[in-house]
C-alpha positions in Angstrom: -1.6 21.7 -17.8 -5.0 21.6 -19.3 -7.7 18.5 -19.4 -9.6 18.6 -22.9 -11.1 15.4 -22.5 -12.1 13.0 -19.8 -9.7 10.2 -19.4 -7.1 12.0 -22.0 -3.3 13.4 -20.5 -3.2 16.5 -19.5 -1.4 18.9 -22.4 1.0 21.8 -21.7 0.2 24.7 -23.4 0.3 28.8 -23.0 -3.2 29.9 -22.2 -4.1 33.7 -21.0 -3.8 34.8 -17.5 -6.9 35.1 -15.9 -8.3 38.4 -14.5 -9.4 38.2 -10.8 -13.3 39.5 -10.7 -15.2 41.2 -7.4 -14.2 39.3 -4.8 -11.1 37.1 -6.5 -7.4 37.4 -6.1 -4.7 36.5 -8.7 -1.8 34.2 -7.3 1.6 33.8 -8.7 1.5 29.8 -8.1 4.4 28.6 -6.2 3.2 25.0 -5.8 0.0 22.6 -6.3 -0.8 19.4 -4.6 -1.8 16.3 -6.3 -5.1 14.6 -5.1 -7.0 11.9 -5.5 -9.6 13.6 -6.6 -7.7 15.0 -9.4 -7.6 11.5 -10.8 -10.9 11.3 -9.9 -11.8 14.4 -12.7 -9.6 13.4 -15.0 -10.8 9.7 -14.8 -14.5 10.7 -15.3 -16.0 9.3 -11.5 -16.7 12.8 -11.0 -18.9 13.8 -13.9 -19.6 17.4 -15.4 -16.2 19.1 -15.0 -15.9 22.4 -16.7 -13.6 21.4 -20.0 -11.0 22.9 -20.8 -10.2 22.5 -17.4 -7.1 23.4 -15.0 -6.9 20.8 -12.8 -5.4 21.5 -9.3 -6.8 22.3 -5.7 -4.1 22.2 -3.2 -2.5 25.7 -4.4 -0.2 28.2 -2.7 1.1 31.2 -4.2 1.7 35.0 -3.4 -1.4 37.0 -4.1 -0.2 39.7 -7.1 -3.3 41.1 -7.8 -6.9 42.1 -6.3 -10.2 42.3 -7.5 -12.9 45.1 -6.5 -14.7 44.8 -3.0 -11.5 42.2 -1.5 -11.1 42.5 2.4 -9.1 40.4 4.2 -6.3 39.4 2.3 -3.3 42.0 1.2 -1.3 42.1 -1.9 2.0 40.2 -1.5 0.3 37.9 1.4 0.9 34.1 1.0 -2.4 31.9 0.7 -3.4 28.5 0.0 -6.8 27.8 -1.9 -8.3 24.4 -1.2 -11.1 22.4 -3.0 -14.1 24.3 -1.4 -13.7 27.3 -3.6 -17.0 29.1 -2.7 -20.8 28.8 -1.1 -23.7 30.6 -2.2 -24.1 31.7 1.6 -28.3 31.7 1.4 -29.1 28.2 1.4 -30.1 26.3 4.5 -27.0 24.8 4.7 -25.3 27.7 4.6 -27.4 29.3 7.0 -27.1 26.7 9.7 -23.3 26.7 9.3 -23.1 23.8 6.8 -21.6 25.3 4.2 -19.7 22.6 3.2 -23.2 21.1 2.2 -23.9 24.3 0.0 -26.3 23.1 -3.0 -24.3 25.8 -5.2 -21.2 25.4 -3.8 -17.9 26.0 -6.1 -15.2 24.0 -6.2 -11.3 24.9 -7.2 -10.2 22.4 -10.2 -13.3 21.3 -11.1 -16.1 24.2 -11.7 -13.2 26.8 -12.2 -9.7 26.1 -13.4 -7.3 25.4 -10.5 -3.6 25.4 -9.7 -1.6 23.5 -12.4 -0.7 26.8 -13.7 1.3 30.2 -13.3 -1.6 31.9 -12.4 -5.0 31.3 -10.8 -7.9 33.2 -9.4 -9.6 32.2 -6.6 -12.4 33.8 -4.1 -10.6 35.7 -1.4 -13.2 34.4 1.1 -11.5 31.0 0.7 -7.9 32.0 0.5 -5.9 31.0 3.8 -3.0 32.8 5.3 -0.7 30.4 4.9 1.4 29.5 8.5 5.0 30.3 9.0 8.0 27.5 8.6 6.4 25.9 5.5 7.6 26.4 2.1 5.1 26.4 -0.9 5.9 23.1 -1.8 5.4 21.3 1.7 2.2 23.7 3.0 0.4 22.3 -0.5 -0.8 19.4 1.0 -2.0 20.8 3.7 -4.9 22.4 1.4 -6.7 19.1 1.2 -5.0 15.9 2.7 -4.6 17.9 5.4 -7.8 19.4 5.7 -9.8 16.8 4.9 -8.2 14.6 6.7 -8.5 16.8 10.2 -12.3 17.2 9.3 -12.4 13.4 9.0 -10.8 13.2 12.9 -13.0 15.5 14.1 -15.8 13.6 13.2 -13.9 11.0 15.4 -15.1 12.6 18.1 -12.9 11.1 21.1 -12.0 7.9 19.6 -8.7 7.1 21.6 -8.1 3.9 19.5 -8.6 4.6 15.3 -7.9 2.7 12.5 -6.7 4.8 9.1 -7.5 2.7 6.2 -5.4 3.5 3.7 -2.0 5.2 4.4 -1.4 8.0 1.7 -1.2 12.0 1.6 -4.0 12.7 4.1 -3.0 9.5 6.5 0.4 10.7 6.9 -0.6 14.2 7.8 -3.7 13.4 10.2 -2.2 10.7 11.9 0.9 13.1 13.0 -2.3 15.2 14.6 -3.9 11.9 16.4 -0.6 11.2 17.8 -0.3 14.7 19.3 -4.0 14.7 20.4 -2.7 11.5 22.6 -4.3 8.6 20.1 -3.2 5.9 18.9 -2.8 5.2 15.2 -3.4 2.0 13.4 -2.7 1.8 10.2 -3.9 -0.2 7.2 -2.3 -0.4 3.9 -2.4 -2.3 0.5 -1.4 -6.2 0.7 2.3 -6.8 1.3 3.2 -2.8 1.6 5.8 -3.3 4.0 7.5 0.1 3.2 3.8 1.3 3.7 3.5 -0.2 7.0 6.8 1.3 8.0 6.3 4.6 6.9 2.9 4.3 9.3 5.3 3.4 12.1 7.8 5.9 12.1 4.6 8.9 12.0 3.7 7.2 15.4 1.4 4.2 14.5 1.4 1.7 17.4 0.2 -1.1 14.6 0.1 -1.4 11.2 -0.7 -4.4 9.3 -3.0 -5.1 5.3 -6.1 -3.5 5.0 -7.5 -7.3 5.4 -6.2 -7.9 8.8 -8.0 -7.5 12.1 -6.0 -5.0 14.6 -5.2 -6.5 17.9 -8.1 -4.4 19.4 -11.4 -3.4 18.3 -11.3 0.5 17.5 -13.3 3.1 18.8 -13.4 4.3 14.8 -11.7 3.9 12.1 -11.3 6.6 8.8 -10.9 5.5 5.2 -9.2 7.4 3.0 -8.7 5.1 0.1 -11.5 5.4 -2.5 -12.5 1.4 -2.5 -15.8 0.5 -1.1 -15.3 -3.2 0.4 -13.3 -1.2 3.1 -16.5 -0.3 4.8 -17.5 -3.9 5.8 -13.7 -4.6 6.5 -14.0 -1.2 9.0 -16.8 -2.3 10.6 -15.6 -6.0 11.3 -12.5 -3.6 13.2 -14.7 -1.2 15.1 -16.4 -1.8 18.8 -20.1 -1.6 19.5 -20.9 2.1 19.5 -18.0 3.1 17.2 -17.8 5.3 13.8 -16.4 4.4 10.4 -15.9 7.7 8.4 -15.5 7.4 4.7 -13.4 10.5 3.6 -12.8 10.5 -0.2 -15.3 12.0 -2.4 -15.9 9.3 -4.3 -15.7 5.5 -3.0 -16.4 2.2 -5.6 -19.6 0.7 -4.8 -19.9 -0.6 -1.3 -20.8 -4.4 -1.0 -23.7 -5.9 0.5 -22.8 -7.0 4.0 -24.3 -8.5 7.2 -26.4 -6.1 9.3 -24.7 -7.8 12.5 -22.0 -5.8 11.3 -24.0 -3.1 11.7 -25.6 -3.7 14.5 -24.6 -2.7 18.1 -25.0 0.9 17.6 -22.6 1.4 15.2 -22.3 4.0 12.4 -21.2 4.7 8.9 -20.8 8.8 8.0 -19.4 10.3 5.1 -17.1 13.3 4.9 -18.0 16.1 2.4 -15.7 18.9 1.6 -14.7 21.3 4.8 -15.6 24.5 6.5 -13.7 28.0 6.4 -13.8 26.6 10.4 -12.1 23.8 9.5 -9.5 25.6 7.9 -8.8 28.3 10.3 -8.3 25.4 12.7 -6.0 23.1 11.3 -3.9 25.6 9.6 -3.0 27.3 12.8 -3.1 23.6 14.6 -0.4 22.0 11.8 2.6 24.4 13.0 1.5 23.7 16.5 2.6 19.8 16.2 4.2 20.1 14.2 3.0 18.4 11.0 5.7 17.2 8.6 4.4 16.9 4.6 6.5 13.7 3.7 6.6 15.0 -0.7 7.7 14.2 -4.0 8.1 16.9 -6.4 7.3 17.3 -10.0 7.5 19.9 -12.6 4.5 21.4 -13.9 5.1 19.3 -17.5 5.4 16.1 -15.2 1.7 16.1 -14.1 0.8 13.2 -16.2 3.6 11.5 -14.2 2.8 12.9 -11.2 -1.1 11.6 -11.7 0.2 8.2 -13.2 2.2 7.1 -10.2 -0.1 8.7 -7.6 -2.6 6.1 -9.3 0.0 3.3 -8.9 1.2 4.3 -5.2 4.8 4.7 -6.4 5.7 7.1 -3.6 5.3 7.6 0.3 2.9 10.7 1.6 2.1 13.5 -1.1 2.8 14.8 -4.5 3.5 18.4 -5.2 3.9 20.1 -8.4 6.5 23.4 -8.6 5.4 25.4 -10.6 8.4 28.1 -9.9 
């Protein structure tokens, strides 16, 4: 499914296999997550993607094919490629381990064609070994709601008490984590979601109420994962003195003006960018662990448009997952 032009459908059309270079593997796609940020590219609030593109960064698949100079990953081997597809590894940021913060970073379904395909290359650097007991389809999300997601908590620090603003593919996951980890969960959804505020419940949540409401405590931190900047105020109104709100999207609407006393009292706004091979390693060994549960609803490959359509419209519960087998 290829993106000619920015805010166009997606079209379904043959297109040749790509050849993995030094460094790359080929993967027989089994399945590909649907993000956010996929509407994001395809919407034009990210701006500059390569075009044609394959969109697509939550991609697992059976590795068919090496390039020169691979190590680390075998032919056959099950991997999942995620959004960060590369880093330069020479900047300072890469030198002082953030290489999430690489100024010539790659990244899968944006700069290089990703997963809503047969086929894809990807680095082999940033290919993970995929755990056991997941099947393509409910291991995609773990590529990015899931990752993401467990980078936003650890930024958290020891928050007992969090807020997640915005209960969607990468709230379901983490929250299943939090609860684990001995938290507790507080969820806010959309205005009048009551299936929303359920689903929230029965992953663990101890409250969940609109994103409007106050909770009935204030909240050591609270994450947002839905992309809509009057949140932020609305986070800070919910947090204690000394407490964190962490934006997690890569893109947010503008952010209104707002009081500094909300502000005030030691309290701090961070943003989430990307994730770390660390990261990763981490959660992917951490999610079986839980275990985490990928709550899905599966398209076809020629049903992206769909799939995209009623991500936009929050006509389903957790994740979307195109099988591509």
């Amino acid at each position: 499914m290829v993106l000619d032009q920015i805010g166009k459908p997606l079209t379904l059309r043959e297109i040749e296999k790509p050849v993995p270079k030094q460094g790359q593997v080929l993967i027989r796609v089994g399945a590909c997550g649907v993000c956010r940020t996929d509407l994001h590219v395809v919407d034009g609030e990210l701006p500059q993607p390569k075009l044609p593109l394959v969109p697509g960064h939550q991609i697992v698949g059976e590795v068919v094919e090496l390039g020169e100079k691979v190590v680390g990953v075998t032919l056959g081997s099950r991997v999942g490629v995620p959004w960060f597809g590369g880093c330069c590894g020479k900047c300072t940021f890469c030198l002082e381990g953030a290489e999430n913060l690489c100024d010539n970073a790659i990244f899968t379904g944006y700069q290089v064609d990703g997963g809503f395909a047969e086929y894809c290359v990807a680095n082999a650097a940033f290919a993970f070994p995929i755990p056991k007991g997941y099947d393509d389809i409910h291991a995609a999300p773990l590529l990015c709601a899931g990752l993401i997601g467990y980078r936003s908590l650890s930024m958290a620090g020891k928050a007992k008490h969090i807020g997640f603003f915005g209960f969607g593919a990468a709230a379901h996951l983490i929250a299943q984590v939090a609860v684990h980890q001995g938290r507790q969960v507080y969820a806010f959804t959309r205005q009048g979601d009551l299936a929303g505020q359920a689903f929230a419940r029965s992953l663990g949540a101890v409250w969940a109420g609109d994103s409007l409401e106050l909770p009935p405590l204030s909240l050591d931190a609270a994450l947002i994962f839905a992309p809509i900047g009057e949140l932020v105020p609305q986070a800070l109104k919910a947090v204690r003195k000394g407490g964190a709100v962490i934006c997690a999207g890569i893109h947010m609407s503008d952010i209104p003006s707002f009081p500094y006393s909300l502000l005030w009292g030691e309290r701090s706004i961070k943003s989430v960018a990307n994730l770390t091979r660390k990261d990763g390693d981490e959660f992917l060994q951490l999610a079986p662990q839980v275990p985490v549960k990928t709550e899905v609803t599966v398209y076809p490959l020629d049903k992206a448009n769909e799939a995209l359509d009623d991500l936009r419209h929050g006509r389903f519960e957790g994740a979307a997952v195109i099988s591509v087998r």
